[in-house]
C-alpha positions as CSV (number, residue, x, y, z in Angstrom):
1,X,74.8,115.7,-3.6
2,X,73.1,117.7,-1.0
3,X,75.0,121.1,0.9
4,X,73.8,124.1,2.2
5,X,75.5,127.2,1.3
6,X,77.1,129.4,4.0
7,X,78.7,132.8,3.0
8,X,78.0,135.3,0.0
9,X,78.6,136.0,-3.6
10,X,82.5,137.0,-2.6
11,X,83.1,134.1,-1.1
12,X,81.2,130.9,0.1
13,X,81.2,127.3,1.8
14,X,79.3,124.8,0.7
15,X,79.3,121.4,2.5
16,X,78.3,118.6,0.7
17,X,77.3,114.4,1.1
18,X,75.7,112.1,-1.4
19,X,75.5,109.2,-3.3
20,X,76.2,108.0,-6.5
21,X,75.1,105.4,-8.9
22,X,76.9,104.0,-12.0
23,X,78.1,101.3,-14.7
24,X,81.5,99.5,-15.1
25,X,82.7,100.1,-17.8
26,X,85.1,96.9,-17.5
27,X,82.9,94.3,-16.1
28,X,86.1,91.3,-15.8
29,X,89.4,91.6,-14.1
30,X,92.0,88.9,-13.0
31,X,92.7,88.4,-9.2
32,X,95.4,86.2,-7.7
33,X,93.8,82.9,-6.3
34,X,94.0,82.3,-2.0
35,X,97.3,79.9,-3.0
36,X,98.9,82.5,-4.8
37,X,99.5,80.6,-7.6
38,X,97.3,81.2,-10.6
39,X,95.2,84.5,-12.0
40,X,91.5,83.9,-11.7
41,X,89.1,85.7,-14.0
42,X,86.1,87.7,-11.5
43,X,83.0,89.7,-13.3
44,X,82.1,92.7,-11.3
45,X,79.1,93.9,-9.7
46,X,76.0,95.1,-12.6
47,X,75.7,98.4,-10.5
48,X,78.2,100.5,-8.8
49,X,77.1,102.6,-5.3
50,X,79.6,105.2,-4.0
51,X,79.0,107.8,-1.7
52,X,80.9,111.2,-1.3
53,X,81.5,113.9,1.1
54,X,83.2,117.3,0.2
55,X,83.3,121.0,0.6
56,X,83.0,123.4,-1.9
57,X,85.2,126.8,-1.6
58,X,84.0,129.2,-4.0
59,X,86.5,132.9,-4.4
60,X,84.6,135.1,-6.7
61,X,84.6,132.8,-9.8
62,X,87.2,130.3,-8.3
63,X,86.1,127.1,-6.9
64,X,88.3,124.6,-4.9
65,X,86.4,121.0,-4.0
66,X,88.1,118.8,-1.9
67,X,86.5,115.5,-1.4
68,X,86.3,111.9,-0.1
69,X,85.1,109.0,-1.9
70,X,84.2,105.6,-0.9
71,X,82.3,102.2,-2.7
72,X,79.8,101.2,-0.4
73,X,79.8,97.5,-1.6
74,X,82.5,95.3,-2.8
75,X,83.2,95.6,-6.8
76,X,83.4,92.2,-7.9
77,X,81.4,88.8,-7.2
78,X,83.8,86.9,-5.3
79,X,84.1,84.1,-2.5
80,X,87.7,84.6,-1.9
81,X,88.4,88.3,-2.9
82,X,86.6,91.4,-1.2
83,X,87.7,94.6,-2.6
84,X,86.6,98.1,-2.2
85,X,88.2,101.6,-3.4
86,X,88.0,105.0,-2.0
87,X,89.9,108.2,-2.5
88,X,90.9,112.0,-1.6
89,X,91.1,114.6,-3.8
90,X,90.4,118.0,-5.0
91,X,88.8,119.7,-7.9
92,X,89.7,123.1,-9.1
93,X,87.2,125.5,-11.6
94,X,86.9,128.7,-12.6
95,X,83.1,129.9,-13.6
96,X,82.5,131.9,-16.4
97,X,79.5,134.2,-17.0
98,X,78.4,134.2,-20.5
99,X,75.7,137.4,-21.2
């Protein structure tokens, strides 16, 4: 991810936007047919891009990241399904200095 940090050591905003890269992990998954009759077995994609946008609000030693994520390509090889996932959220920390 890339941001640029507005603020001080009290208290900061950090926008942020980026990309990702990964692996399924379950590379089959069973989709209802176009007659809506039978399960069909589909393989996913070999690589996984996402990208990301979010803002990082950092208290003292308290940070607070909400975010958006979205695939940027459909997740499995398919001529009758297209899928794609995104999501909102937030992720909370706490930051420790160990001396």
């Amino acid at each position: 991810l890339i941001g640029y940090t507005i603020g001080n050591k009290l208290f900061s905003i950090t926008p942020k936007i980026g990309g990702m890269v990964g692996i399924p992990i379950k590379s089959k998954g069973y989709y209802v047919n176009p007659e809506l009759n039978a399960l069909v077995e589909e393989k996913s994609i070999k690589w996984l891009f996402n990208y990301q946008v979010s803002v990082d609000i950092k208290l003292n030693n308290l940070s607070i990241i909400p975010f958006y994520r979205k695939n940027a390509s459909t997740l499995i090889h398919s001529s009758t399904t297209s899928n794609s996932y995104s999501g909102w959220g937030v992720q909370l920390g706490y930051t420790l200095k160990l001396k």
